[in-house]
Every structure is written in structure tokens, then in C-alpha cells.
N, CA, C and O atoms as a GROMACS GRO file, in nm:
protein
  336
    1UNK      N    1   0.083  -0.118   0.000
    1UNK     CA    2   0.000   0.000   0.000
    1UNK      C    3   0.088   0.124   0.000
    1UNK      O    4   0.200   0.112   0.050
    2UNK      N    5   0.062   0.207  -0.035
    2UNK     CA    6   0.121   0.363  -0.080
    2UNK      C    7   0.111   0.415   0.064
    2UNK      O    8   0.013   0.393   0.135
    3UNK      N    9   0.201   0.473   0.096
    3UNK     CA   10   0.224   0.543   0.199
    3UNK      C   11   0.353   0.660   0.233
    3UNK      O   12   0.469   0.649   0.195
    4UNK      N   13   0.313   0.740   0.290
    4UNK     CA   14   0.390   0.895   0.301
    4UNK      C   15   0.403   0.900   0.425
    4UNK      O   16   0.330   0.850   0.511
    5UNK      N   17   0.512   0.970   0.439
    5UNK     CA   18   0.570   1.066   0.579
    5UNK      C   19   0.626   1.178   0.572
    5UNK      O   20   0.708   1.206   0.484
    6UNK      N   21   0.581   1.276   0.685
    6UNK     CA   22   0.612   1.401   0.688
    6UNK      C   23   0.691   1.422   0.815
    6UNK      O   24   0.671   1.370   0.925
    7UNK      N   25   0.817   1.535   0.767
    7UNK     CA   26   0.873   1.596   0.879
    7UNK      C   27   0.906   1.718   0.848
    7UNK      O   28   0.933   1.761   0.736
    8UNK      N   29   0.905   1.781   0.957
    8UNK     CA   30   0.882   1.898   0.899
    8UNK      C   31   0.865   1.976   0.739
    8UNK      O   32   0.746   1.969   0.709
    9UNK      N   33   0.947   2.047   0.630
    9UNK     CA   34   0.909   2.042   0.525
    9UNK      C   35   0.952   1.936   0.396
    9UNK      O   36   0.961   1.960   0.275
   10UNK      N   37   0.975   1.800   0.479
   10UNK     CA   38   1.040   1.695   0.405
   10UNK      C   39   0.914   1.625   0.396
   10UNK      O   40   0.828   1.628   0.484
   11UNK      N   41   0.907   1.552   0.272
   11UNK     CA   42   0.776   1.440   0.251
   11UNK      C   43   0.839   1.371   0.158
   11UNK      O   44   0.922   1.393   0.071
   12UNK      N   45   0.756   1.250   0.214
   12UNK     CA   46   0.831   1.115   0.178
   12UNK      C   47   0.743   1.005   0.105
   12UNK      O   48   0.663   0.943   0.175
   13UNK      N   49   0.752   0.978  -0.024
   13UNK     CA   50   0.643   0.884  -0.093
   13UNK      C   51   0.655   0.749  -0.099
   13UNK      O   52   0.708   0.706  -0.201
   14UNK      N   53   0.627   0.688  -0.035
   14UNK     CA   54   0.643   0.516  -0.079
   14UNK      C   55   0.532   0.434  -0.076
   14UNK      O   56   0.430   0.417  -0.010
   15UNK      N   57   0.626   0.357  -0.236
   15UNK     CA   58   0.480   0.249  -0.289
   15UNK      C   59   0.584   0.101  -0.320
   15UNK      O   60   0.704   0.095  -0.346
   16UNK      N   61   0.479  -0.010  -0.304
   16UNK     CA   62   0.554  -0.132  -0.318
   16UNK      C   63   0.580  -0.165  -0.421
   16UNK      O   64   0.488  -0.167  -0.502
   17UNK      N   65   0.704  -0.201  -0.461
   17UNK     CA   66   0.742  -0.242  -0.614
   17UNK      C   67   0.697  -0.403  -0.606
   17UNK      O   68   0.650  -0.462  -0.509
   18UNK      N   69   0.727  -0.457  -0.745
   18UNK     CA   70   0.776  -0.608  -0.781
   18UNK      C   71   0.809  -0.659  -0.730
   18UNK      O   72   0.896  -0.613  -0.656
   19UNK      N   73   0.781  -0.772  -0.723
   19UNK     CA   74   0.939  -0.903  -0.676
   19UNK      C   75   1.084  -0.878  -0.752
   19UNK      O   76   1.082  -0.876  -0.875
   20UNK      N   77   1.180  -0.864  -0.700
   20UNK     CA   78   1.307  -0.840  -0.781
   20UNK      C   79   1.342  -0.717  -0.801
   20UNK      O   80   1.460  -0.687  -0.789
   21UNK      N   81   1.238  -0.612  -0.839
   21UNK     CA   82   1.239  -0.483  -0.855
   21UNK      C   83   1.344  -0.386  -0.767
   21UNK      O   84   1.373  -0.274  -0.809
   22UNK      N   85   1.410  -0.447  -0.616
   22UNK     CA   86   1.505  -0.367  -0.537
   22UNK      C   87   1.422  -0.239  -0.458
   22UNK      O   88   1.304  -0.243  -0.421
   23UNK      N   89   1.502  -0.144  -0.445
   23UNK     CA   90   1.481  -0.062  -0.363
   23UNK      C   91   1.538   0.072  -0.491
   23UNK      O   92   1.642   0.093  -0.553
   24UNK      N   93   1.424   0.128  -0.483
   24UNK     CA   94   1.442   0.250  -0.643
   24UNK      C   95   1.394   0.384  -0.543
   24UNK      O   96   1.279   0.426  -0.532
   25UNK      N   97   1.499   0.430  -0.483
   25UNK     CA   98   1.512   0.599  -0.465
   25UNK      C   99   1.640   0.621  -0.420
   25UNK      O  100   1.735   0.544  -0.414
   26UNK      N  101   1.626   0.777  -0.376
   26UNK     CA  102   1.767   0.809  -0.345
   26UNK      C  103   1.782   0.871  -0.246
   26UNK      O  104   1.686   0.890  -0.173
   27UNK      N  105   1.926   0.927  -0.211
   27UNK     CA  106   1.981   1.005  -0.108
   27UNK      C  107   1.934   0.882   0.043
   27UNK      O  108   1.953   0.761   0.050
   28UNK      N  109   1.869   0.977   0.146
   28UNK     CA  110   1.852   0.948   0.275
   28UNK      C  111   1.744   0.804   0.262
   28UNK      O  112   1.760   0.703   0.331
   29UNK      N  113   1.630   0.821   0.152
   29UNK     CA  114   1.499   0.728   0.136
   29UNK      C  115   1.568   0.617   0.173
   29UNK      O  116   1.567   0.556   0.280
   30UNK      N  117   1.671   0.582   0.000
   30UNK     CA  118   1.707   0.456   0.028
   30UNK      C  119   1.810   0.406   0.114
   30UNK      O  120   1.843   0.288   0.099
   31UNK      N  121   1.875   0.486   0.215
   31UNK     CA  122   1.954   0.444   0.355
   31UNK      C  123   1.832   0.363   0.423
   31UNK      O  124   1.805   0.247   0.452
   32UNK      N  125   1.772   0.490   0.431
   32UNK     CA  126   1.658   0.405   0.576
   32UNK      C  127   1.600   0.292   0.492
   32UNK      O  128   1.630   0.182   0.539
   33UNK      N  129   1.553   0.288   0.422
   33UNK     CA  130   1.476   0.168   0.326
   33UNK      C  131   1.577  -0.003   0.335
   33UNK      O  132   1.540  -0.114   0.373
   34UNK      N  133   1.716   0.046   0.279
   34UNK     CA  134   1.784  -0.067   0.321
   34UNK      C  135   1.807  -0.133   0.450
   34UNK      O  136   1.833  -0.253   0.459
   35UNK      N  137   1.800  -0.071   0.526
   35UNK     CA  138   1.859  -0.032   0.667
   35UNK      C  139   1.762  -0.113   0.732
   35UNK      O  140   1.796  -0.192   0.820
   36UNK      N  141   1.606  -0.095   0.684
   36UNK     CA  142   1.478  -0.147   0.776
   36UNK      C  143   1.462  -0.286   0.690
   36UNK      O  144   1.362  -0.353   0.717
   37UNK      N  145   1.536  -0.325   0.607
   37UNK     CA  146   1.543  -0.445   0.524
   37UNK      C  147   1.415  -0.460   0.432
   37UNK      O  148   1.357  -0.559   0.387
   38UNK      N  149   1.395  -0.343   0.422
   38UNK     CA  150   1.272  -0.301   0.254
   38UNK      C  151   1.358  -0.371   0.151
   38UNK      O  152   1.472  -0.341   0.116
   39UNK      N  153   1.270  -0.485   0.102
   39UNK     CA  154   1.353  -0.514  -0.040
   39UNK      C  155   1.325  -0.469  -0.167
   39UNK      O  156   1.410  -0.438  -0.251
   40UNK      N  157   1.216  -0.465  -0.179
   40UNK     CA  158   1.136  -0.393  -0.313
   40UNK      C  159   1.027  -0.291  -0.306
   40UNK      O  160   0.908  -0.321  -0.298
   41UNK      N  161   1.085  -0.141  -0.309
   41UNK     CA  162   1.006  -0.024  -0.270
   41UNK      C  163   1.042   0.082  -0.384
   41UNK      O  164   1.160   0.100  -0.416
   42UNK      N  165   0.929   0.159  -0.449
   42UNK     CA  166   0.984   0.289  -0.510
   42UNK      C  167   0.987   0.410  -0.445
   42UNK      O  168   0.893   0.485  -0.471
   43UNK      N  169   1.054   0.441  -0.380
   43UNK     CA  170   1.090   0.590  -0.307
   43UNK      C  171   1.084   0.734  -0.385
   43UNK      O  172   1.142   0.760  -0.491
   44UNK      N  173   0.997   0.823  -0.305
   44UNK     CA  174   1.046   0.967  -0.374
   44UNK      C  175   1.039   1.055  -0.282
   44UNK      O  176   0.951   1.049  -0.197
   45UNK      N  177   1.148   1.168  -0.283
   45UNK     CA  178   1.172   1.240  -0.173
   45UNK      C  179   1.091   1.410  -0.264
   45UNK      O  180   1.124   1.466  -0.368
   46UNK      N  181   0.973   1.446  -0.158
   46UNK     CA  182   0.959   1.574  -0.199
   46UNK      C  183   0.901   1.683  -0.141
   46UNK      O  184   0.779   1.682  -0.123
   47UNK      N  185   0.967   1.774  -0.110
   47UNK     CA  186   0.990   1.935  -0.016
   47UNK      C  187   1.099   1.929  -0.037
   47UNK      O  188   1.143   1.963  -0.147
   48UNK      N  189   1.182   1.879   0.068
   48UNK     CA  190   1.332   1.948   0.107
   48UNK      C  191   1.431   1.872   0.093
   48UNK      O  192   1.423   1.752   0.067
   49UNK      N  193   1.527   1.932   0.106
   49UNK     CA  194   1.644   1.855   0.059
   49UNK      C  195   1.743   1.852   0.195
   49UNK      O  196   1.863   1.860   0.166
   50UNK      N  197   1.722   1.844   0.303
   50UNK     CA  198   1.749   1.812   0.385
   50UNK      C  199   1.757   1.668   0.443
   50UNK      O  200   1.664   1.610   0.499
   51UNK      N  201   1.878   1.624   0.422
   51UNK     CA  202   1.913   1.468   0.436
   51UNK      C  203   1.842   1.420   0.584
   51UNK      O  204   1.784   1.312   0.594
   52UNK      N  205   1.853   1.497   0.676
   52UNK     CA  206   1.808   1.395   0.834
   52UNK      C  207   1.665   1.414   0.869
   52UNK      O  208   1.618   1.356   0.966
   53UNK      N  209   1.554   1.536   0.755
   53UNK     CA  210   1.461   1.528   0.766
   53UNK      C  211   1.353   1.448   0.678
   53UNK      O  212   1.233   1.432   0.697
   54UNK      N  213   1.449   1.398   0.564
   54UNK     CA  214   1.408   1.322   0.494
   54UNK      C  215   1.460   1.194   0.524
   54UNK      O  216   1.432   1.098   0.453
   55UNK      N  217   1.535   1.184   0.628
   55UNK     CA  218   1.543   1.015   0.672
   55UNK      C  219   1.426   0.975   0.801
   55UNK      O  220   1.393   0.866   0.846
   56UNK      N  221   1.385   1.111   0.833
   56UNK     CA  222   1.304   1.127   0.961
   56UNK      C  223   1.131   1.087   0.878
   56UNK      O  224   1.039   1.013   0.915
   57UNK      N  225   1.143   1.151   0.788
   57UNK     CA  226   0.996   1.156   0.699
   57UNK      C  227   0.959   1.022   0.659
   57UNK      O  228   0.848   0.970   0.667
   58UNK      N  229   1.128   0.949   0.592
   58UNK     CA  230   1.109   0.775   0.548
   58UNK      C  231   1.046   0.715   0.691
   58UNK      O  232   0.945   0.648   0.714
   59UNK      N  233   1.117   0.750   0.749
   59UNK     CA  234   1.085   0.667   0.857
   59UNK      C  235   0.933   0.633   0.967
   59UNK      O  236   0.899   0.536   1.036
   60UNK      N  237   0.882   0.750   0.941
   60UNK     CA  238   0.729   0.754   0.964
   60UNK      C  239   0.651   0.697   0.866
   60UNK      O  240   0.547   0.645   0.905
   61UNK      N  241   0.688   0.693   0.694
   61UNK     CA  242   0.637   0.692   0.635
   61UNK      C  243   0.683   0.461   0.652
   61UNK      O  244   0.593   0.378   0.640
   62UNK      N  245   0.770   0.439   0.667
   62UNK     CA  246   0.762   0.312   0.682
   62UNK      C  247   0.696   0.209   0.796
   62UNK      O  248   0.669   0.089   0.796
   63UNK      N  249   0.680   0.360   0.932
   63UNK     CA  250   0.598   0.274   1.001
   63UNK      C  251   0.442   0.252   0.968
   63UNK      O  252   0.385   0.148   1.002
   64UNK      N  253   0.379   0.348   0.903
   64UNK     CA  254   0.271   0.352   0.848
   64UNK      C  255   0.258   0.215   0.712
   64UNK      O  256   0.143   0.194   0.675
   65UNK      N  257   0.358   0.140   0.651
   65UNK     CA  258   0.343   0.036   0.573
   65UNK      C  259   0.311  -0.081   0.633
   65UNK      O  260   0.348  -0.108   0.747
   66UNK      N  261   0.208  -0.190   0.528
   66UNK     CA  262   0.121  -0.298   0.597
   66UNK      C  263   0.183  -0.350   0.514
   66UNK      O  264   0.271  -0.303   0.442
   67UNK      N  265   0.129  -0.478   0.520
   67UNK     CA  266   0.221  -0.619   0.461
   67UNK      C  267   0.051  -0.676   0.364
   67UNK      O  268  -0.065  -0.646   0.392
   68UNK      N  269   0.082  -0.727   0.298
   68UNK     CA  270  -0.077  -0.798   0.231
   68UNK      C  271  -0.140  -0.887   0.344
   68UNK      O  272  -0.258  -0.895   0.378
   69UNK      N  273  -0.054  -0.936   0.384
   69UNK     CA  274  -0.132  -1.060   0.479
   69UNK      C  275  -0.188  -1.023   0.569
   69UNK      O  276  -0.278  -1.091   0.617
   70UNK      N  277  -0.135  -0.853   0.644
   70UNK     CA  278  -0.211  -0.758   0.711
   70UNK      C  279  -0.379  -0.702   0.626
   70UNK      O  280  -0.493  -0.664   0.657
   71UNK      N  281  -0.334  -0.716   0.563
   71UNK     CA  282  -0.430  -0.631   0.470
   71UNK      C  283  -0.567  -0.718   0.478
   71UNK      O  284  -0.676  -0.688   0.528
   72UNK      N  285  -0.518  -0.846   0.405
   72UNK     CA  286  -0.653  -0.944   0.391
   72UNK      C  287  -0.693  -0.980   0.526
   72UNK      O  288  -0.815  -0.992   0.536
   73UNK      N  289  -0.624  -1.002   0.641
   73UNK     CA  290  -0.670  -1.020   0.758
   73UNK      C  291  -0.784  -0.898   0.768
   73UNK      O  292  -0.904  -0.925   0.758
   74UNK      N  293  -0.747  -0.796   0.785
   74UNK     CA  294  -0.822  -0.725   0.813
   74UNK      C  295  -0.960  -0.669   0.713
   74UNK      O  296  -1.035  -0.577   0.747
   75UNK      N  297  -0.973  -0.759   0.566
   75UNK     CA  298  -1.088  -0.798   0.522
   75UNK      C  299  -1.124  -0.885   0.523
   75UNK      O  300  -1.231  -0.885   0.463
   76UNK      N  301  -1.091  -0.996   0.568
   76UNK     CA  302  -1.165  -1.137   0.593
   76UNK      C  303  -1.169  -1.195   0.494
   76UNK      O  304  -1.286  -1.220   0.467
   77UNK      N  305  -1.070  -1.247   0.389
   77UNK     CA  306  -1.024  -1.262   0.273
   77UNK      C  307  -0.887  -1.336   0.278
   77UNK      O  308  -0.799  -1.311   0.361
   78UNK      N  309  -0.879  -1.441   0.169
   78UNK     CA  310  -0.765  -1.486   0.131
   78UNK      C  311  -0.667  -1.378   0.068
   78UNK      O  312  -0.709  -1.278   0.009
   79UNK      N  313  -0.542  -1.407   0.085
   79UNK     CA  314  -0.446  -1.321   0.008
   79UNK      C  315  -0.424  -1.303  -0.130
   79UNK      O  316  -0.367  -1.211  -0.189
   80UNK      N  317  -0.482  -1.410  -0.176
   80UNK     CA  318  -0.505  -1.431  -0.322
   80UNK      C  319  -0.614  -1.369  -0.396
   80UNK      O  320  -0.610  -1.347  -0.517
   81UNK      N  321  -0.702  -1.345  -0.327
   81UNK     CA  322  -0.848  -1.242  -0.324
   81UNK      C  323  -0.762  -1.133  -0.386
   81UNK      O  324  -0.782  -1.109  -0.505
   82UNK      N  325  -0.693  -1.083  -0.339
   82UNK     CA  326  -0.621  -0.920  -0.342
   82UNK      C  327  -0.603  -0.904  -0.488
   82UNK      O  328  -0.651  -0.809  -0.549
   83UNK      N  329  -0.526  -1.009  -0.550
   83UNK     CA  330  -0.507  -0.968  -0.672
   83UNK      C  331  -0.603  -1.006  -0.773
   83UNK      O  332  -0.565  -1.076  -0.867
   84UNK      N  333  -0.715  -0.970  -0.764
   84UNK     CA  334  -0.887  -1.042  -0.873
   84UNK      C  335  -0.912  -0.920  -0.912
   84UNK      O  336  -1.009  -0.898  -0.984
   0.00000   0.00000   0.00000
């Protein structure tokens, strides 16, 4: 699921890539992204260019990410449902 974080005027975009796809952004995103063992994410950093507020922004913005198996749990649904 798509999800953002804000810190002060840093905002932070992340959406789940592919299988294989890696970890696709830059600067501070993809530190913290590797770091939290994100394997396949597309990152985009946008306000500021401030490296520790945009590692601050990833980082809200990754606690806010669900997993699918979160997801269908919480519709009462197989995981396989998701993709129909």
C-alpha cells in the first residue's frame, strides 16, 4: 500500500514495487529503506532537501506500511483475493 511521511518540510512517498524490482530511490529514502530491510520499494523524496529530515519523513512513512497478509486479515479474505 502507498504510503507517506512528513517531517517537517520533508515528505516522503512510498509504494511497493515487484518481486526483484530492489529498492528505487535516493539520497537518505534509500539508507533508511535498506537499513529497515525493505527489499522492493519505489521511493520519492519531496519538499526538502534536507538529508536527516528526509530520513526522519522515510521513517514515519515506513511505520505507516502494511504487509498484504495484514491487509486481507483485516478484510476477511484470502491473500489471493487481493489480486482479482
Amino acid at each position: 500500500m502507498k504510503s507517506e511521511g512528513d517531517y517537517g518540510a520533508a515528505k516522503v512517498m512510498l509504494r511497493p514495487a515487484s518481486p526483484g524490482t530492489g529498492v528505487i530511490a535516493g539520497g537518505a529514502v534509500r539508507i533508511v529503506l535498506e537499513m529497515a530491510g525493505v527489499e522492493n520499494a519505489l521511493g520519492k523524496q519531496l519538499g526538502s532537501n534536507n538529508a536527516l529530515n528526509n530520513a526522519r519523513a522515510t521513517l514515519a512513512a515506513v511505520q505507516q506500511m502494511r504487509q498484504f497478509r495484514d491487509v486481507a486479515l483485516e478484510r476477511g479474505i484470502p491473500m489471493e483475493e487481493l489480486w482479482k
